[in-house]
N, C-alpha and C positions, 0 to 999 in steps of 0.2 A: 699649184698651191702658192706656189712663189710670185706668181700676178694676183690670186687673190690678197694673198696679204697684203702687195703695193696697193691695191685696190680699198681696202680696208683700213690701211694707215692715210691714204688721200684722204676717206672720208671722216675719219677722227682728227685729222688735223683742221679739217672745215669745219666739224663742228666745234671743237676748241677757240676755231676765233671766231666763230658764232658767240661763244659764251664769251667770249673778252669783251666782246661785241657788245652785248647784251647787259654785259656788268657795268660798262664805261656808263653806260646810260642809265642802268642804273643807277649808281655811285652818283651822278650829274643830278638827278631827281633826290637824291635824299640829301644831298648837301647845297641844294638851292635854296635861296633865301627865301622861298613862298613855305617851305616844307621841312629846313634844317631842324624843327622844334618840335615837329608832328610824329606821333607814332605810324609808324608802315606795317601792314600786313602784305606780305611776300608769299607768294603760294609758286610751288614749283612739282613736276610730275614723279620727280625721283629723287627719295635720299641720299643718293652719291651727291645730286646736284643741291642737295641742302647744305649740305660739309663742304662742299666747293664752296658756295657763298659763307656758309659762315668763316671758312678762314681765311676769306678775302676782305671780310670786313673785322675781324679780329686783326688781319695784318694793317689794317684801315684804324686800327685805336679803338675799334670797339666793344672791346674786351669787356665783357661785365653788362653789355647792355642788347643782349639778343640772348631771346625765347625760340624755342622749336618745339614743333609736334608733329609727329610722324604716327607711322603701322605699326613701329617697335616698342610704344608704348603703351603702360595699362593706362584704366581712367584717372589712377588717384597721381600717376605722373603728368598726362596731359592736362589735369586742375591746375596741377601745382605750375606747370608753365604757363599758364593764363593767368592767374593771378600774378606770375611773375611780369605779365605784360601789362595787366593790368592799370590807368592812373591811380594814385591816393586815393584821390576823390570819389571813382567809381570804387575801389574796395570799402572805403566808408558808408558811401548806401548801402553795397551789400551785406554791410555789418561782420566784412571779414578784419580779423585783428592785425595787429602790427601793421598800422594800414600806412607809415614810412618807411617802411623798409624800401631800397634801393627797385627800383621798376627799370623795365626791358622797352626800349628803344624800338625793336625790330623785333617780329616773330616770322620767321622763316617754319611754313609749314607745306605738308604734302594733303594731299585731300583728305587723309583722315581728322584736316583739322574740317572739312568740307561741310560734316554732318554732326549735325546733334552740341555744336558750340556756341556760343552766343560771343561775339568781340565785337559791339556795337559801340564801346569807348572808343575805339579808335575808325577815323575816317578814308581812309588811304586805303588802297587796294593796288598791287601790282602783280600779274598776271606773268614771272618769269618766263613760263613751260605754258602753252594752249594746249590744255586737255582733247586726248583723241576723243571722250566721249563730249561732245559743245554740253549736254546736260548739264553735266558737271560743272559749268559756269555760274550755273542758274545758283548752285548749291556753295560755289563760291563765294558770290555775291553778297550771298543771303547771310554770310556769317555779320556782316556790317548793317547792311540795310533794312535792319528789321526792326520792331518794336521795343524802345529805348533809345533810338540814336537821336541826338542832341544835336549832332551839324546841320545847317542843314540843307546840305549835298552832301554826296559818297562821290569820290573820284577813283575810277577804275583805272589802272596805267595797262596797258598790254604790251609786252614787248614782243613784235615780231619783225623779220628779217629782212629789210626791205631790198627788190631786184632780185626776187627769186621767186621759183614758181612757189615752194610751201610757204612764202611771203605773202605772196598776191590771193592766193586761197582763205590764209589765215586772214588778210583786211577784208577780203569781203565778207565772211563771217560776220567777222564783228563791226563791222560799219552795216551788214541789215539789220544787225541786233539792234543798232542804235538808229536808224534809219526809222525802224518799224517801232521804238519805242516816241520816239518824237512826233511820227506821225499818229498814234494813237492815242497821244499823252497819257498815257497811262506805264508804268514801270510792272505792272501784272503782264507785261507780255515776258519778260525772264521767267514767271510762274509757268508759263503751257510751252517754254523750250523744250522740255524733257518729254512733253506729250508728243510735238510735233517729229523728233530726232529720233525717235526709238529704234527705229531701223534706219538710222543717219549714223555712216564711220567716218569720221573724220581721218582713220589712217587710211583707210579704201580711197579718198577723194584726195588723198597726196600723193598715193601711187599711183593713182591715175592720168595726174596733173603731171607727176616725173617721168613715165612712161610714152603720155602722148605727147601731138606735137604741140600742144599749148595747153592750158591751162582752162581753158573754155568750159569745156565740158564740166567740169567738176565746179566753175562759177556760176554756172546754168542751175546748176541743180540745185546749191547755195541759196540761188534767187527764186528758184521753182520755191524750195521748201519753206522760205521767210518772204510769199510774197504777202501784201500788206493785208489783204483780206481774207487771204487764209490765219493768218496771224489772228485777225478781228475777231475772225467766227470764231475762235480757240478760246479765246479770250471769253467771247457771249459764253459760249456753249459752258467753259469753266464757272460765270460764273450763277449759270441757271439750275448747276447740279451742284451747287455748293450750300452745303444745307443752313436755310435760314432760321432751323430752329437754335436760341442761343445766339443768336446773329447780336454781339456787343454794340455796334453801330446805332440800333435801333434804342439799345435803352439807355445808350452811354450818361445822358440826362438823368433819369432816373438813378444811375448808380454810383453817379457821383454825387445826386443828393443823401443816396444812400449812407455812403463812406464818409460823409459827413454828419449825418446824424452820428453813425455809430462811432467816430473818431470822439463825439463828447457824451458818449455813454457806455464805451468800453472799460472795461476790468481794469488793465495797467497802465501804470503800474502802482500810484498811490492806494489803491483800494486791496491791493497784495499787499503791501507795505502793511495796512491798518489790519488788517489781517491776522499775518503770523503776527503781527507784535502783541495784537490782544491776545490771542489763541496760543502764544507759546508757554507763557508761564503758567496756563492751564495744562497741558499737554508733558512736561519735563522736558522742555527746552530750554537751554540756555542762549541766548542770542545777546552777542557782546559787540557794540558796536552801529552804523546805521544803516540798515538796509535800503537806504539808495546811493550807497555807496558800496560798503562790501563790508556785512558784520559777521562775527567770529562764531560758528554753530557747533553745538555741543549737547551732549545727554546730561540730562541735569537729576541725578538720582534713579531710582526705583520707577518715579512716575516717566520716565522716557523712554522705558527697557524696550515700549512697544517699535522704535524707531528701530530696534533691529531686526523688523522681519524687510529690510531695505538692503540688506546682506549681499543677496541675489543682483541687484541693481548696482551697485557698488561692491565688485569684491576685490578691492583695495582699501576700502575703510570707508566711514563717510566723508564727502567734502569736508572742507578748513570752512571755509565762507559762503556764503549765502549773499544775494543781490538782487534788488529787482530790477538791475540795468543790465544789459549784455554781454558789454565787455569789462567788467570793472576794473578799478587798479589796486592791485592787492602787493602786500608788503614784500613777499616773494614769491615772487609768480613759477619762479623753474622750480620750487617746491612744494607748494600751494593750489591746490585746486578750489572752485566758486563754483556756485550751479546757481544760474538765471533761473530765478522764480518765476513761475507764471504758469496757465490753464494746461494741462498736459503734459507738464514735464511731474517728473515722479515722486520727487520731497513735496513738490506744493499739492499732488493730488492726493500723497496719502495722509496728508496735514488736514484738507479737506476730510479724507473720509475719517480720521478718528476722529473728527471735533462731532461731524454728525453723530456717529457712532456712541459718544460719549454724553451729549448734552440735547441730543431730538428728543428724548423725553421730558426734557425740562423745559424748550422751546415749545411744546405741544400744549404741557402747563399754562404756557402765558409768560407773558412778562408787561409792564409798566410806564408807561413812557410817559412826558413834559412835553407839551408844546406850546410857548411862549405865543403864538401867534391863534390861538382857539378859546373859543367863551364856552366850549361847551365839550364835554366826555366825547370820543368814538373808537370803536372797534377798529382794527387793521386785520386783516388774514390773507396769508401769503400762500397760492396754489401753484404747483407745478403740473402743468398740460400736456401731454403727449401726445400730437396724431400719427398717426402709423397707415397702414397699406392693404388690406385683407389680400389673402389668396387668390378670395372668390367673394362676389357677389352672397354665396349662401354658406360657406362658412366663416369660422367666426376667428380662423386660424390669421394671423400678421407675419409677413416675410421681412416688408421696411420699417424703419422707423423714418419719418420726413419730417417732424420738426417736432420743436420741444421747447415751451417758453412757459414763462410764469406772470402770474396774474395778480393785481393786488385789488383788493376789495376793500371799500370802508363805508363804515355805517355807525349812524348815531340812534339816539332813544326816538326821533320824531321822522327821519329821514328811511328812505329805499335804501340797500346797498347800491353804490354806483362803483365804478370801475375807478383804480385810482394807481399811480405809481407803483411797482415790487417793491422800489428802492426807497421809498417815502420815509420808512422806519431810521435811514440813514441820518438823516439832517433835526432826528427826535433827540432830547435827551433823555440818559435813565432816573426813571423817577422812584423815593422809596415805597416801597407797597403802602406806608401808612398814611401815603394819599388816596388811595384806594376807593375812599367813599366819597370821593368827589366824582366817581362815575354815576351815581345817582341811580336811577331806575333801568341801566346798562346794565345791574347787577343781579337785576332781577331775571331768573331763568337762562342763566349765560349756556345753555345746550341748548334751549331754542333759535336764543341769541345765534351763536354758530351752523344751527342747523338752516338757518335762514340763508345766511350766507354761501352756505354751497349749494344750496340750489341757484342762487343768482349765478356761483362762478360755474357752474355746469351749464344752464341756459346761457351765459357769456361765450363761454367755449362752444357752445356749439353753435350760435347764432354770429358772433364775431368768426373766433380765429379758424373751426372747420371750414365754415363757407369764404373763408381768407385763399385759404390751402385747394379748397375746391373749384375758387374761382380759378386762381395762378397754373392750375395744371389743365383749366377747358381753355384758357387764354392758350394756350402751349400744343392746345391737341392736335387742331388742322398741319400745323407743323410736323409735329412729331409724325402724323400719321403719312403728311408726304415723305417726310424723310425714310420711314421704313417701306414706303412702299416702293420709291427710286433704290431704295438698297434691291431690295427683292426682284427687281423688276433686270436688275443690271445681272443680278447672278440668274434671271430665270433668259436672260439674251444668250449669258456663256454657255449655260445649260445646252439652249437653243442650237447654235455654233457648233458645241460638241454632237449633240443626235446628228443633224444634218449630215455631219462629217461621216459620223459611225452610218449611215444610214448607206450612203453611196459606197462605202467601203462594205458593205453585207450586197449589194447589189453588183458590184462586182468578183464577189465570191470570197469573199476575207473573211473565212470562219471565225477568226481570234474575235472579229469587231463585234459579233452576234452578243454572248455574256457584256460586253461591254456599253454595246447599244440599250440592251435589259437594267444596265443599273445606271444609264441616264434616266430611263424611261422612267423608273421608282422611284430618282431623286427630284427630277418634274412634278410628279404626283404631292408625294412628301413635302415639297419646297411650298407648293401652291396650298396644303392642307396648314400648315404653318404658318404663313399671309395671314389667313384667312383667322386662324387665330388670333395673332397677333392685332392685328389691325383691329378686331375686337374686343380686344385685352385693351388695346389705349382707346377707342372710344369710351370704353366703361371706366377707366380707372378712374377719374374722378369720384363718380361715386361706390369706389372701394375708400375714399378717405373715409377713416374714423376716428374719435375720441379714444385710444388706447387707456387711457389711464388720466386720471384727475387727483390729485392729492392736495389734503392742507396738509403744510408745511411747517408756517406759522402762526398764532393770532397772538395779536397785542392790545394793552388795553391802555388809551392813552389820555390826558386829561389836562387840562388846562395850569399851569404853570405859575406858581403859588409865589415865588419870587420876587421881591419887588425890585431887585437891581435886574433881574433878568427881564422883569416886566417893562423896566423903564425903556432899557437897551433894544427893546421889540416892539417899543409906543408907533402904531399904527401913523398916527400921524407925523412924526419925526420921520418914518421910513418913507411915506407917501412924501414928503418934503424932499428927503433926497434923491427920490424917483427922478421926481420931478427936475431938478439941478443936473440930475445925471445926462438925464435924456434933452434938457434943451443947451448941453452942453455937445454932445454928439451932433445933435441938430445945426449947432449954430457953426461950430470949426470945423467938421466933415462933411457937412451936406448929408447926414446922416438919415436914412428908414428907419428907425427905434421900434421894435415889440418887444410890450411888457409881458415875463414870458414868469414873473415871480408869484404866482400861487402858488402857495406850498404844495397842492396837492399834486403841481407838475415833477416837483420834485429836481427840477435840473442843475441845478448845483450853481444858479446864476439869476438872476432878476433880468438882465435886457440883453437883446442880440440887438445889434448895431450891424446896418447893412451901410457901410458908407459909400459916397459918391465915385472913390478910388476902385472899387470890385471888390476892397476886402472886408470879410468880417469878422468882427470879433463878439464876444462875451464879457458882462459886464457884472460882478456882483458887487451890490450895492452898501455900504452900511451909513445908517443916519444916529449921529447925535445930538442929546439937545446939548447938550456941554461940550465933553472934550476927554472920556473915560477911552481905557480897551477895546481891542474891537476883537468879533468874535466870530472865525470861521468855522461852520458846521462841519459834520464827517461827513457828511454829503460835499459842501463846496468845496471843502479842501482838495481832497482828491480830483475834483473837477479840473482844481486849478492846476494841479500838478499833472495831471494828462495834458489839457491844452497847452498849457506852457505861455507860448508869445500872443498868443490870442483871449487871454483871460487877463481883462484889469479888474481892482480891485479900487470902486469909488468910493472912500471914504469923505462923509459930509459932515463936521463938524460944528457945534455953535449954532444948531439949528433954529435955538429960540431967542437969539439974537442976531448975530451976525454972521452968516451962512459960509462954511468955507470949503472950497472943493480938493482935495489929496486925489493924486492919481499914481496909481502903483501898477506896473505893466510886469507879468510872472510875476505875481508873487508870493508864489508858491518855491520860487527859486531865490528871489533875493532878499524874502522876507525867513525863508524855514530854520538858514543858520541860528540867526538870533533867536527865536522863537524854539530851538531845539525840536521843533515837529509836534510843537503845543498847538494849540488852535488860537490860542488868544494872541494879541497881537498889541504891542504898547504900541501908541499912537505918537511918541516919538519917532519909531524903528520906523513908522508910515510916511511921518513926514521927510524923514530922512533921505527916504528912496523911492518920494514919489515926482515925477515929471516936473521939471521947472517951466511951466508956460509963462 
């Protein structure tokens, strides 16, 4: 016992100056002048040795600036030390608060930081401890080198021992690692490590290498396992069963056009904003303050009392404030609570469902509208469409709902319904009923009128958006139907695997294998009768799409705009004039593409998109005077301008019937809202004030 322990203390003492070893080099790497300024992730295989470094770099001055995450913690402790690692600047994207508070230098972690984390802010990687499983590299790796990183390299540091047999092991390792990723250029080969290793021990191939008489053997095996084309074919073979249905690559085009449509026809936040603030003092709300800042919310009488079936949701009371921005800044925040307005959160949704609740039958009624820019009466009516999933072919039963959008229709006394903007009504003013008879022979049989129109939005729906939905899922189906048939195929192999197995074990007399062998043989059958299903079930589903539901919503009755200052302010040719100024004004200083995108019936909240010669583009809404009055942004443009933000100017054209003069106001919806209080109108001083000096 007494040579085992000298034997035991020799080798605690070599590893000790291993680790002294290992630390000098480290400490040399983090205080070098390529990296003294960089965050490091530090990955080591054991907690003792996390506490070892960290009180060697706490005795190092760097107290207050190292993060760890270990086995020993839950999830909402490993967040909180990631964010402690995290830059400013990455908690600001991620829209996490107090995004100054002091940040961590270093995260010293164990593989449980391995899985399921994302530290792509930080670029550095050092490898203390080479994991006995190499997998586990891959998993390391990955916590950096994934989607989101911004460097653009990842630098791996390994520390390992050099002039020693678990030395010469561990660099061959990781020099085929990189050997075989340089020769295939490709970094997907750290994806199929874990495939190839699976029955690879890295502590089996160091007591091999310590026990024989060199190190050969275990480098053999090293090179067997990461030779270059077995590497390749892993890599093919990964990526021919990798399912290309959903493959983002293929429509990244497409779906960045996407996200750009919808970035200037989504909801938030000014159209929440326009929102509560009409819908509160209907409703008994009191709202004290600006909501896009952070205004003060309260039950305002009797008419509010319904806001406390929210009891449930809040059982602390209601929020102080209300905001349609994220983080706002409220007067005392350690006593003070805000709730972000917006689609799915629960103030704004059941604000939604009373206002339906209380006022869809008076929306059903009708209402009135002003359109400065129309010579003649037309109908609006606003339908909600819902297509869904059937069961079955023959019955009439729905499991999905797959989408759900709204329709706008418009129609006049001599015209067809044609399809036209939901949001159109937005950019309308309200008109009083005692224009009424300016809709002329509109008024005549107004149930007809309406019943006309849902026939057209029923024929729309089902000739448009079903065969939209029908197309999108036969586009999809060869896909889908390979991918379920490689799923099936792989578990009818294991299947496979296991009878064979059971089968020679019943032939050499293994009673037990018999029941056994029996309920492969029924899960075979079973697995194949399900295929077979299946793979029928997605040929057909397209046409299980149906029209679930069609509803009018709303209809409006809208009529041409009696006004003469509003008439003048909308003079056709004044606006044509500043179209015009606007767009050879793009043309001529940007190198600009200009489409005129201002039909009302588009409804977009902007007259021209400007593609300029730079890659960027923006939005343009235009206003033309012949003088030198107000200017007037719709409930449609404003909130346009207040989503875009830095991408929405505001050309105002002045002196149109003398002397043409061009204002340019870039946001301003931001530098124009203070002064204007969140009015729409706009002095044509506050414009020239803060528009571009060219």
């Amino acid at each position: 016992m007494e040579y085992l322990g000298r034997v035991i203390g020799l080798g605690q003492s070599v590893m000790d100056l291993q680790q002294e070893a290992k630390f000098a080099n480290l400490r040399e790497l983090i205080e070098s002048a390529e990296y003294q300024n960089e965050k490091l992730l530090i990955f080591t295989e054991h907690r003792d040795t996390l506490e070892y470094l960290r009180r060697r770099f706490e005795a190092l001055g760097y107290t207050g600036q190292i993060s760890s995450i270990h086995g020993g913690m839950d999830v909402g402790e490993r967040e909180e030390q990631r964010i402690f690692f995290m830059s400013p600047e990455f908690r600001r994207l991620q829209g996490i608060s107090d995004v100054d508070r002091p940040s961590a230098r270093v995260l010293l972690a164990t593989d449980a930081a391995g899985e399921g984390i994302n530290l792509q802010f930080a670029w550095i990687m050092v490898n203390f401890d080479i994991p006995w499983n190499p997998a586990r590299l891959e998993q390391r790796m990955g916590r950096l080198h994934r989607f989101g990183q911004k460097h653009p390299e990842v630098r791996i540091f390994n520390l390992v021992a050099e002039n020693t047999r678990e030395g010469e092991v561990l660099a061959t390792l990781l020099a085929k690692l990189d050997e075989a990723r340089k020769d295939l250029y490709n970094d997907k080969v750290f994806d199929v490590v874990g495939q190839l290793l699976q029955d690879f021990s890295l502590r089996d191939l160091l007591r091999d290498a310590l026990l024989e008489s060199s190190p050969l053997t275990a480098k053999r095996r090293i090179e067997s396992n990461f030779a270059t084309q077995k590497l390749r074919l892993a890599v093919e073979e990964q990526r021919k069963s990798a399912s290309s249905f959903g493959d983002v690559a293929k429509r990244l085009g497409q779906l960045n056009s996407e996200v750009e449509v919808e970035q200037f026809n989504r909801l938030l936040p000014a159209y929440v904003q326009n929102f509560m603030e009409k819908s509160a003092p209907r409703l008994g709300i009191r709202i004290e303050g600006d909501l896009s800042e952070a205004a003060r919310f309260s039950i305002a009488g009797a008419e509010g009392k319904w806001l406390y079936r929210l009891a449930d949701a809040f059982p602390k009371g209601l929020p102080d404030y209300l905001s349609v921005q994220r983080t706002p800044v409220l007067p005392d925040p350690d006593h003070q609570r805000s709730i972000f307005l917006r689609p799915g959160e629960v103030v704004f949704d059941t604000v939604c469902e009373e206002t339906i609740g209380r006022f869809q039958t008076d929306v059903m009624r009708g209402a009135v509208f002003c359109d400065p820019a129309t010579e003649k009466a037309y109908y609006i009516a606003v339908y909600t469409c819902q297509i869904g999933e059937r069961t079955s072919l023959r019955e009439k039963t729905f499991r999905t709902l797959s989408d759900r959008r709204l329709i706008g229709i418009r129609w006049d006394e001599t015209e067809e319904p044609t399809e036209c903007p939901f949001n159109a009504l937005l950019s309308l003013l309200a008109a009083p009923r005692s224009l009424i008879w300016k809709a002329g022979n509109l008024l005549l049989n107004p149930e007809e009128q309406v019943r006309k129109a849902d026939r057209f939005a029923q024929a729309l729906a089902d000739s448009l958006f079903l065969q939209q939905a029908r197309s999108l899922i036969k586009a999809e189906t060869v896909a889908r139907i390979d991918d379920l048939a490689r799923g099936y195929d792989f578990i009818a192999s294991d299947l496979a695997k296991d009878r064979g197995d059971l089968a020679r074990r019943v032939r050499e007399g293994d009673e037990v294998a018999m029941p056994a062998l029996d309920d492969v043989r029924n899960r075979q059958r079973q697995l194949e009768e399900e295929k077979t299903q299946s793979l029928l079930y997605e040929e057909r589903r397209a046409d299980r799409m149906e029209i679930i539901n069609l509803e009018r919503i709303a209809v409006a009755l809208v009529v041409p705009d009696p006004s003469p200052a509003v008439r003048e302010a909308y003079d056709r040719n004044i606006e044509e004039m500043a179209v015009r100024i606007a767009r050879n004004f793009e043309v001529d200083r940007y190198k600009a593409r200009v489409y005129d995108v201002s039909s009302p019936h588009l409804a977009r909240g902007y007259d021209l998109e400007s593609h300029r010669a730079n890659g960027e583009k923006v939005v343009i809404e235009v206003k033309g005077r012949a003088g030198r009055g107000a200017v007037q942004l719709t409930e449609n443009e404003w909130p346009t301008a207040a989503n875009v933000r830095d991408r929405y100017w505001l050309y105002v054209v002045v002196d149109c019937a003398t002397s043409p003069t061009l204002y340019r106001v870039q946001d301003p919806a931001f530098k124009l809202a203070v002064k204007t209080r969140q009015s729409f109108t706009i002095n044509l001083g506050d414009i020239i004030q803060e528009a571009e000096r060219d």
